[in-house]
C-alpha positions in Angstrom: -12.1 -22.9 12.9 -9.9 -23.9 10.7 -5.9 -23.9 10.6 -6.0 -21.5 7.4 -8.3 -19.1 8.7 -6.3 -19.2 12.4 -3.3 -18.3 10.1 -4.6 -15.5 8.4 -5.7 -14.0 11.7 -2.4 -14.0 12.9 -1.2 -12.4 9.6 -3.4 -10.0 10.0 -2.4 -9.1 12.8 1.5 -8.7 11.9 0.7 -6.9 9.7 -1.0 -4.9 11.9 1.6 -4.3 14.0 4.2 -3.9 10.6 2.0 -0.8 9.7 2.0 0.9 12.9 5.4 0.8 12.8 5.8 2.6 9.7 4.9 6.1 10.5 5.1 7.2 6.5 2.6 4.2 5.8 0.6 5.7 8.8 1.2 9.3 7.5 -0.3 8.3 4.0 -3.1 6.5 4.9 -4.3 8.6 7.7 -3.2 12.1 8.1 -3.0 13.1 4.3 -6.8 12.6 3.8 -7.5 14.6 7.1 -4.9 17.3 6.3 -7.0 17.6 2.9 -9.9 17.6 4.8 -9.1 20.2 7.5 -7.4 22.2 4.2 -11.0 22.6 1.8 -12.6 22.4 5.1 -11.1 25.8 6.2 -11.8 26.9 2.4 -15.7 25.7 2.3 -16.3 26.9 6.2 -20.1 28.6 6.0 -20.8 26.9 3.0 -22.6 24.0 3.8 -23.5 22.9 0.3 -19.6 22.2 -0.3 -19.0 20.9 2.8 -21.7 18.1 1.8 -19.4 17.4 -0.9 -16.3 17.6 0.5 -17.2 14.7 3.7 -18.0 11.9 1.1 -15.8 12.9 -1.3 -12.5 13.1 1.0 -14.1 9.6 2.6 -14.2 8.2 -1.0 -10.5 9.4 -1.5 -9.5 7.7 1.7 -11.0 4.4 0.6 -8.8 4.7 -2.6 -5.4 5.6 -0.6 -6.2 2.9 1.9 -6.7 -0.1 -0.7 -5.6 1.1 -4.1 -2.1 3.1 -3.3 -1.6 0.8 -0.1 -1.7 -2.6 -2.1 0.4 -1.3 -4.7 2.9 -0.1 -3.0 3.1 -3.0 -0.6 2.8 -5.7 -3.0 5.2 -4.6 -5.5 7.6 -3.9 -3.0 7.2 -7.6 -1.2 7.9 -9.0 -4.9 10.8 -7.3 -5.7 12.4 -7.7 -2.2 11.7 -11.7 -2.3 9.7 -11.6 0.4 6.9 -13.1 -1.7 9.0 -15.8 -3.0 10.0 -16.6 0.5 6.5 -16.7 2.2 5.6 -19.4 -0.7 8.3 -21.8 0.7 7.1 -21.7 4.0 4.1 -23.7 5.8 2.1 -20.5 5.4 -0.8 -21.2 3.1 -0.7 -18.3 0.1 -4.2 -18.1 0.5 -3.7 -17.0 4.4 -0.9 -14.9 3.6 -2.9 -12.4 1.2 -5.3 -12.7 3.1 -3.9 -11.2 5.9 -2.3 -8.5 3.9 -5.9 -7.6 2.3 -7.5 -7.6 5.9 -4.9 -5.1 6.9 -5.8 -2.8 3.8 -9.3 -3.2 4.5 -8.6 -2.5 8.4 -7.1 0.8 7.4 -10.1 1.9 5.4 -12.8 1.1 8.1 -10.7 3.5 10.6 -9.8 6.4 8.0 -14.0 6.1 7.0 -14.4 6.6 10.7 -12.4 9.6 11.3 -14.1 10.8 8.4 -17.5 10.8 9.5 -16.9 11.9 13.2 -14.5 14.9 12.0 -18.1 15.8 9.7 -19.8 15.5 12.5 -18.4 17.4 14.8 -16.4 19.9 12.7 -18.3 20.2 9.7 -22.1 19.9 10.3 -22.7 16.6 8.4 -24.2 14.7 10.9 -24.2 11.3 11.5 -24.9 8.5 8.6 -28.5 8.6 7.4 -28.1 5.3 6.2 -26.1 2.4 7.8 -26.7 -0.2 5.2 -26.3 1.8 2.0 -22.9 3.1 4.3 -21.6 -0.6 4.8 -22.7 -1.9 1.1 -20.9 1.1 -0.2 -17.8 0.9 1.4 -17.6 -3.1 0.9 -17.9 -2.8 -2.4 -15.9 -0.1 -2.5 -13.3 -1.4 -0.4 -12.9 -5.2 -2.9 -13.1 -3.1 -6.2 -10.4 -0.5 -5.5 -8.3 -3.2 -3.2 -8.3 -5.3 -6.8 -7.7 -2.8 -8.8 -4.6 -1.9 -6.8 -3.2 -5.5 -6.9 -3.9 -5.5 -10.7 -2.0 -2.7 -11.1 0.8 -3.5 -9.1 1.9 -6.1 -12.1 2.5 -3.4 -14.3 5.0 -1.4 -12.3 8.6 -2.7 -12.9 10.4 -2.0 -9.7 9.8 -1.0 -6.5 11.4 2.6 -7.4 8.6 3.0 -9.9 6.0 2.4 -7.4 5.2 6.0 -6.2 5.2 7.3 -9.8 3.0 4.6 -11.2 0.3 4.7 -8.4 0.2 8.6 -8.4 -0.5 8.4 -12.0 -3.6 6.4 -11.5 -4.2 8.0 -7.8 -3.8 11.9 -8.4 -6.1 12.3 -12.1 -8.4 10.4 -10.6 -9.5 11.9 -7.2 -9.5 15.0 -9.3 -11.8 14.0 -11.9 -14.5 12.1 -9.5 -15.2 15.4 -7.6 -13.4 14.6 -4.4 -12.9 18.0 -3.6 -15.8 19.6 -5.6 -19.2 18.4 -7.1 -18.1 16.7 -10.1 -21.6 17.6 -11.4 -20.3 21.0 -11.9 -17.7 19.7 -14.2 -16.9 20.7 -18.0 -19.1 17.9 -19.8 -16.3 15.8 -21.2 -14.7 15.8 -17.4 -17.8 14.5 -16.2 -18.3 12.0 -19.0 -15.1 10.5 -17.7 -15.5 10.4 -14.2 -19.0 8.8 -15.3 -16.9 5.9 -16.3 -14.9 5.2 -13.5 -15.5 3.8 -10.2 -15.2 6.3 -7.4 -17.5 8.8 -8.4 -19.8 5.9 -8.2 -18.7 5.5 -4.6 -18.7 8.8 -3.5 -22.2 8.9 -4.8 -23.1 6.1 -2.9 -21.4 7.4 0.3 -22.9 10.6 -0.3 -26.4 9.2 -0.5 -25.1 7.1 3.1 -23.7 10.2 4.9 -25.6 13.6 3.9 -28.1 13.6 1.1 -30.5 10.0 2.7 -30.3 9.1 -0.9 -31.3 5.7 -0.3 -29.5 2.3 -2.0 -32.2 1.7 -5.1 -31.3 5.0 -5.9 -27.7 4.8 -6.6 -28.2 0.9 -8.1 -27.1 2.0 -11.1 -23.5 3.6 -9.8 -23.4 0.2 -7.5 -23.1 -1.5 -11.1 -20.4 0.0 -12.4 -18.5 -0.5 -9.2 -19.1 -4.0 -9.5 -18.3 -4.3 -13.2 -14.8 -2.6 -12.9 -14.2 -5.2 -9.4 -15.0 -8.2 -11.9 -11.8 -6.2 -13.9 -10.2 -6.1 -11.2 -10.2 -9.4 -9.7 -9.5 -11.1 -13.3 -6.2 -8.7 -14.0 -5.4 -9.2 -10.0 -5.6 -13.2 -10.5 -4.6 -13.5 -13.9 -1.2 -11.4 -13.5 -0.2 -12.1 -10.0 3.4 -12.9 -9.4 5.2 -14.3 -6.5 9.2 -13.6 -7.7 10.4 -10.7 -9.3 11.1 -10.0 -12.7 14.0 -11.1 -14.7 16.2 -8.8 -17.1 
């Protein structure tokens, strides 16, 4: 194994530990997709149909808090402290370094999708995956096109104070318009033609198809597209603007 990949492991896991001992990171991540879920859970009880909707759609919404908001957050406010800068100057290979910090994001969303699916199992009726591949597909994909997304975004926000506002911007109108909560299909038309166009509806379709409806991968090929196409965005803005100091006045 090599010395770079030894490296990253043992980023990883600081960061790892960094996380756990940040209960609002912890709070974020975890709690606020279950407290939604318990919430419309309460709301949908004896209504199966919604409840089908509601599982992939909160699971979806996780994905997005634990790469998107996470990486934003955490990346912008690593710049602006000079904590980035610093890590440069130090035997640390970059690449190990964000790499770490990636695995971490992606660590988060494996364990938020699997409280997820067990809370719809045993709360909620959904049973247990009817697909494991079209589950693991789904949330890889998912998992590289938000966590992109997130970084790419994170060189638009200024400072560090502008974080929140900036990632809730993106975060908030769109868990609302991809049918997290409802089924987006149900939707005014010009709602639906917009959520059409972005990526998570695309991936709670796919986790849907995964988790409840045994829609199988084929079937969704076409959503599986556009999450690809809007991870190619994502990784060229994520590249392409990626800073290691902050910015000067």
């Amino acid at each position: 194994m090599s010395d770079a990949v030894v490296m990253a492991y043992h980023q990883f896991r600081l960061e790892r530990k960094m996380f756990w001992r940040n209960p609002t990171s912890a709070f974020f991540n975890f709690l606020l997709p279950l407290l939604f879920l318990a919430l419309f859970g309460a709301i949908f009880s004896g209504n199966q149909h919604d409840l089908n909707v509601l599982i992939p759609g909160i699971a979806g919404m996780s994905i997005m808090a634990t790469t998107f908001s996470s990486l934003t957050m955490n990346l912008v406010f690593l710049r602006e402290q000079g904590v980035l800068k610093r890590m440069r100057g130090t035997p640390l290979p970059e690449g190990s370094y964000l790499v770490g910090i990636f695995a971490s994001a992606v660590a988060n969303a494996v364990i938020q999708l699997t409280l997820v699916i067990v809370a719809g199992k045993l709360l909620f009726g959904t049973g247990w995956p009817k697909d494991w591949i079209e589950l693991v597909v789904y949330t890889g994909f998912g998992v590289v096109c938000l966590a992109s997304l997130g970084v790419a975004w994170s060189h638009v926000i200024p400072n560090y104070d502008a974080a929140a506002a900036y990632s809730n911007i993106v975060f908030l109108p769109v868990i609302f318009i991809s049918g997290v909560f409802y089924d987006v299909n149900d939707a005014p038309q010009f709602l639906l033609h917009l959520a059409q166009v972005l990526p998570l509806v695309h991936l709670i379709d796919g986790l849907s198809g995964a988790l409840v409806t045994g829609r199988s991968l084929g079937d969704n090929a076409s959503g599986l597209c556009v999450v690809c196409i809007w991870t190619l965005v994502g990784l060229f803005f994520a590249v392409r603007g990626f800073r290691w100091e902050a910015r000067r006045d």
